[in-house]
N, C-alpha and C positions, 0 to 999 in steps of 0.2 A: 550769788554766793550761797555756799547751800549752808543750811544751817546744823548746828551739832546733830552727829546722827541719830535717830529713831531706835528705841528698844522697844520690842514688839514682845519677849519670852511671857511677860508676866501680865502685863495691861489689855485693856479692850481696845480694840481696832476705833477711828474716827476717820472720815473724811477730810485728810489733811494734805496740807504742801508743803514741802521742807525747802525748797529750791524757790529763791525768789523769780531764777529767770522762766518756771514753767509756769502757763496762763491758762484762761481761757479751756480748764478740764473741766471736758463733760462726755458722762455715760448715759448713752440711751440706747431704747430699742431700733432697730436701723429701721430707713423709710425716706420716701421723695418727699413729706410732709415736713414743714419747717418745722411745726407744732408736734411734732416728735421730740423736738431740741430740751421741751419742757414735761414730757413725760419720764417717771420715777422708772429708777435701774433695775427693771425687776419685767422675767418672762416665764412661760410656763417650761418646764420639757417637753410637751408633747407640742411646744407651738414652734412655727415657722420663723416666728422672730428673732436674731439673734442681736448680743448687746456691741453697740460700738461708742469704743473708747476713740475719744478727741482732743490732743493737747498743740500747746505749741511753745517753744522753746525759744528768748530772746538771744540769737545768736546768727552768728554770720554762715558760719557751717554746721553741717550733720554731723552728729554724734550717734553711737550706737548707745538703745535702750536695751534693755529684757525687764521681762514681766514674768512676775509669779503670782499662782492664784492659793488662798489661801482657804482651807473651809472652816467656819468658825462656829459656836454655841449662841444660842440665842440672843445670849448676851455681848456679843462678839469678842470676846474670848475665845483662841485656837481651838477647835474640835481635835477629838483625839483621832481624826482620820491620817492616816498614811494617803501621801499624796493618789499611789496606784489604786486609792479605794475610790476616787472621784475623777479621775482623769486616765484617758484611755495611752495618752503621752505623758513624756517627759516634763517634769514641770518648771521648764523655764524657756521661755520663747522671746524670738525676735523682733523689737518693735523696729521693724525699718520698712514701713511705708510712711514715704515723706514727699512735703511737695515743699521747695522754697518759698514766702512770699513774695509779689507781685510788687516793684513798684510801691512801695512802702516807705515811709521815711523811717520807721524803727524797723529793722531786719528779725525775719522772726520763721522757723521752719517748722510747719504745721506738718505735724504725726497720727495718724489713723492705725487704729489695731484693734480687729476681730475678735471677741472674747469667744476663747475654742470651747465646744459644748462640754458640758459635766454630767456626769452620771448618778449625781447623786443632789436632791435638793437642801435647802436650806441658804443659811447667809455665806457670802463668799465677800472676799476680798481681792481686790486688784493692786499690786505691790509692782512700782515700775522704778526701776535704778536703773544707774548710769554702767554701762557697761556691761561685765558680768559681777559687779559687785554691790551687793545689798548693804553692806555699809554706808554706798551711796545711792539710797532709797529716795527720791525725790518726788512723789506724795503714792497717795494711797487712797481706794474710793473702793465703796459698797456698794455690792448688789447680792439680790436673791432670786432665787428660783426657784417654782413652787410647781409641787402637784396637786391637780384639782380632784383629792380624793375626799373632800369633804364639800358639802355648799355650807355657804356662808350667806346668810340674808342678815344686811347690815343699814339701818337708818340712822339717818340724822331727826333726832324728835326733841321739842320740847323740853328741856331739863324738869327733873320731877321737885328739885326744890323752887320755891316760888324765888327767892333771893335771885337764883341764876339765870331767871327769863330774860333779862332785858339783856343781857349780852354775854350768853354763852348758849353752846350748844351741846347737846347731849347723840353718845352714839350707844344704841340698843343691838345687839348681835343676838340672835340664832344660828349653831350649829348643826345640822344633820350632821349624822355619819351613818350613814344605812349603806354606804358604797367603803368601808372600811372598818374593820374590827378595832375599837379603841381600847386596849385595858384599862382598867382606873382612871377613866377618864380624868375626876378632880385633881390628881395626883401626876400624870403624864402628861398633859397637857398644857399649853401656856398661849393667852393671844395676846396681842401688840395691835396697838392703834395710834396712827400717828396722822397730827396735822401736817398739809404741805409739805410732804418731805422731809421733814424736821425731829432728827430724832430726840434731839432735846427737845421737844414737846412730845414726845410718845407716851402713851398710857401702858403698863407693862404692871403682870403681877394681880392680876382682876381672879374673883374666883365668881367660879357660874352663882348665879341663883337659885337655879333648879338642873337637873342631872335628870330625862325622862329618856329611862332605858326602856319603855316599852316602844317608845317613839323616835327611840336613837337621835336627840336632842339635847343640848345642850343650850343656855340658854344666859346671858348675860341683859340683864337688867333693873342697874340696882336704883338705887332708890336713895342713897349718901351722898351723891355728887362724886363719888369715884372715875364714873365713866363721863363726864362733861368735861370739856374744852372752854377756857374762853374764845369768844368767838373773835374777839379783836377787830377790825378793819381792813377793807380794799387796800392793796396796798398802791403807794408811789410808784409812779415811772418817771424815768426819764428815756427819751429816743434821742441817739446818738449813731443810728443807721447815714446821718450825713455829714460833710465836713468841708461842704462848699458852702452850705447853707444851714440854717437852725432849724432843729427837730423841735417835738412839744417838748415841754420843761426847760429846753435849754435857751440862753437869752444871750449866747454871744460865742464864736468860734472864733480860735487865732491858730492858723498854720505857718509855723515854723520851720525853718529847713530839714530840723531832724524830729520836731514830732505834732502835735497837735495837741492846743490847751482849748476847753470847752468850760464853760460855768452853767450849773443848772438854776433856774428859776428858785428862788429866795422862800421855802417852805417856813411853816409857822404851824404850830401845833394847834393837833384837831381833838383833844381833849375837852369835852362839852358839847360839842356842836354837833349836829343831827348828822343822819347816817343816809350817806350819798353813794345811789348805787352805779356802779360803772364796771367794766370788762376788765382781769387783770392777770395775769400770768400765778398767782398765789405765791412773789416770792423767785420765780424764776427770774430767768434771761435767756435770748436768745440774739445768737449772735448773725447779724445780718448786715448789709451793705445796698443801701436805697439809687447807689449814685455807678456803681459796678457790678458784675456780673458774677464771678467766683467772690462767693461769701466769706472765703475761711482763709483764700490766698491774697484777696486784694483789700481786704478793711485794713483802716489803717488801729494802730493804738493811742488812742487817745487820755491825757490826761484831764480829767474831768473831777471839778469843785463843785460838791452840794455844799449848799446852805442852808439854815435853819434858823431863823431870827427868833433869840429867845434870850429872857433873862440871864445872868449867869445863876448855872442849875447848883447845887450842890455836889453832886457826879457828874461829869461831863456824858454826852449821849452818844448811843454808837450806831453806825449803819446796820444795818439786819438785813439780809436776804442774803440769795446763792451768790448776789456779786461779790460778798464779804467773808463767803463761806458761814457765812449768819454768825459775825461779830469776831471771827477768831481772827482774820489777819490783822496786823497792827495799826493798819490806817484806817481800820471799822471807826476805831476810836476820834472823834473829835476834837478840835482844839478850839476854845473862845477866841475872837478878836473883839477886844474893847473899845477900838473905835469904830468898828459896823455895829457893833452890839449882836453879834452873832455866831453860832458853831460852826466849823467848815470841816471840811474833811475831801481830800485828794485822793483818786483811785484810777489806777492805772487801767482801763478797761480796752477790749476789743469794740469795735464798732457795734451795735445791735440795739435793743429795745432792752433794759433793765426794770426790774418793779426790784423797790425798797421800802424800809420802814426804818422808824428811830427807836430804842430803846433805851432803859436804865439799866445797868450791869446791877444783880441783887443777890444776893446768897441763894435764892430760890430758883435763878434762871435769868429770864430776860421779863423785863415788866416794859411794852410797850403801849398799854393803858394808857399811862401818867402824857404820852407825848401826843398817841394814835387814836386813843376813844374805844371803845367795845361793843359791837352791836350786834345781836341775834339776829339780823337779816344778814350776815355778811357772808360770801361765797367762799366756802374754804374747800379744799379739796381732803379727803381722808382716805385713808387705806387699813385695811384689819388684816393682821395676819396670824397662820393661826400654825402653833408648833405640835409635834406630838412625840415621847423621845419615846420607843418600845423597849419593851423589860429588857436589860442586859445590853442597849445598846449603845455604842458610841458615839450618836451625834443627834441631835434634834433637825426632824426633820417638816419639812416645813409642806403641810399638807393642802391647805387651804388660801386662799386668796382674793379681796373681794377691792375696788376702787370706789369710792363716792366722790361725786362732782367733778369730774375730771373736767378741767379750765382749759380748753382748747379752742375758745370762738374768737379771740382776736386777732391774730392771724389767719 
């Protein structure tokens, strides 16, 4: 059922799905590597890579999509670009590459669509409706694409207040621009730093330290706790690549004529207890299939119960990562059962490997401390980017681009 339609004239763009029957969306750079599935939507212009968009639709028959791209402000708020100023076509395209599922007990037709190249960088939006009609918009996913006219040398160090050592981490950035004239640098420029993909955790709004124009330098490292992160914890998985048999985390399969119920292993919060390092996607998923050969046409959907055995909380706690869209869909959220003495939560997923975590819903964001622990050894992935909008012009353009710890050794 799709849900009231989407106003886009006046708001910032989010990573959202309006249509309950679309799953399983994911944008990435294409590639044979599975460990692509969990690399962030973002390529250079000058590079080989292009982005491919992946959904799938619960239904018996094909439907026609179109897609429109969208170029937006830093803030992702619409840019004042006319379509013909970043696109060399028309800008509304055919999403009809589709393959049926395979031998499926939930019927489901998996859609693949080439994001056609742009001419111009910065953030872009992917807007896919049903039809030819944008009132019926059925979600919406972000990417960028940048040029590398500036280097960026970007660490993870230390936090400079002692309070933030034991479980946060701090990202220090140096600017060149010796390969690009910046005007007013302090004043036209803007960088973004975001944990795991997350842009409800992005740093945005930073202003340099130091400005060395003899050194065409710029330089962010401050010294307030502005630029730190907490660092939080490895996250949860559960593997759900099988459904003849039990994956890790999960402690019992039932297959049903028309679908598949799965229960994960009985989690219990890691708030105090010391910090265990292990391999983890930061957050993602990827969708995969341990027991058949086509990934994306023959997994089955499974409905799949974590648990969480905890007191009852004062807020109930919610699922966090990309399976949940990081707590917006409606089933993130929790419900107590008082005779297990535990939170459960039901989520309709594709077959594959997920990493998750718990949180508290807080006026500040999501606090998952209070459930998950915080610890300065913890591997997070980060990305900086860096904007530059030139005198008189109409769109911020996104210059610079750098990745730290890119989480790709489990697969």
């Amino acid at each position: 059922m799709l849900a009231q339609g989407p106003s886009f004239a006046q708001k910032s763009f989010e990573d959202q799905v309006f249509d309950e029957n679309i799953q399983a969306v994911r944008l990435y750079p294409g590639g044979a590597d599975f460990s692509t599935q969990t690399n962030p939507p973002v390529i250079s212009m000058s590079g080989a890579a292009s982005l491919v968009l992946h959904f799938d639709d619960i239904a018996y028959e094909a439907e026609m999509f179109s897609a429109k791209i969208i170029h937006c402000n830093v803030d992702w708020t619409p840019s004042r670009l006319r379509d013909a100023d970043f696109l060399q076509q028309y800008n509304e395209f055919n999403v009809n590459q589709y393959e049926y599922a395979i031998n499926t007990r939930v019927p489901y037709i998996h859609y693949t669509f080439a994001i056609p190249p742009v001419t111009k960088s910065g953030n872009y939006i992917i807007q896919v409706y049903r039809g030819r009609d944008e009132s019926q918009t059925v979600f919406t996913k972000k990417f960028m694409v940048f040029q590398n006219q500036v280097t960026l040398g970007a660490a993870v160090v230390p936090p400079s207040r002692t309070q933030d050592r034991r479980d946060s981490q701090q990202i220090n950035v140096n600017v060149n621009y010796n390969n690009r004239e910046l005007f007013d640098p302090l004043n036209a420029t803007k960088i973004v730093i975001r944990q795991n993909q997350r842009d409800d955790l992005a740093i945005v709004g930073l202003k340099p330290t130091a400005i060395r124009e003899d050194r065409k330098e710029i330089q962010y490292q401050l010294f307030d706790g502005t630029n730190t992160f907490s660092a939080g914890n490895e996250f949860r998985f559960v593997d759900i690549r099988f459904v003849r048999t039990v994956g890790r985390n999960v402690t019992a399969v039932r297959m049903e004529e028309d679908v598949v119920f799965a229960e994960a292993g009985i989690d219990a919060s890691r708030q105090g207890q010391g910090y265990l390092e292990y391999l983890d996607l930061n957050g993602q998923f990827m969708i995969m299939n341990a027991e058949r050969q086509n990934h994306e046409l023959e997994s089955e959907y499974i409905l799949l119960t974590l648990n969480l055995k905890s007191p009852p909380l004062p807020e109930p706690p919610y699922v966090l990562g990309a399976l949940t869209n990081w707590g917006k869909l409606p089933e993130a959220k929790m419900v107590y059962d008082q005779k297990k003495g535990m939170y459960q939560s039901t989520l309709f997923l594709k077959q594959g490997w997920y990493d998750y975590q718990y949180g508290l819903k807080t006026s500040d964001g999501w606090d998952t401390e209070a459930l998950e622990g915080s610890h300065f050894q913890t591997e997070n992935e980060y990305e900086v980017f860096f904007y530059y909008r030139e005198m008189g012009s109409r769109y911020d353009e996104l210059i610079g681009y750098s990745i730290l710890n890119p989480n790709k050794r489990r697969f």
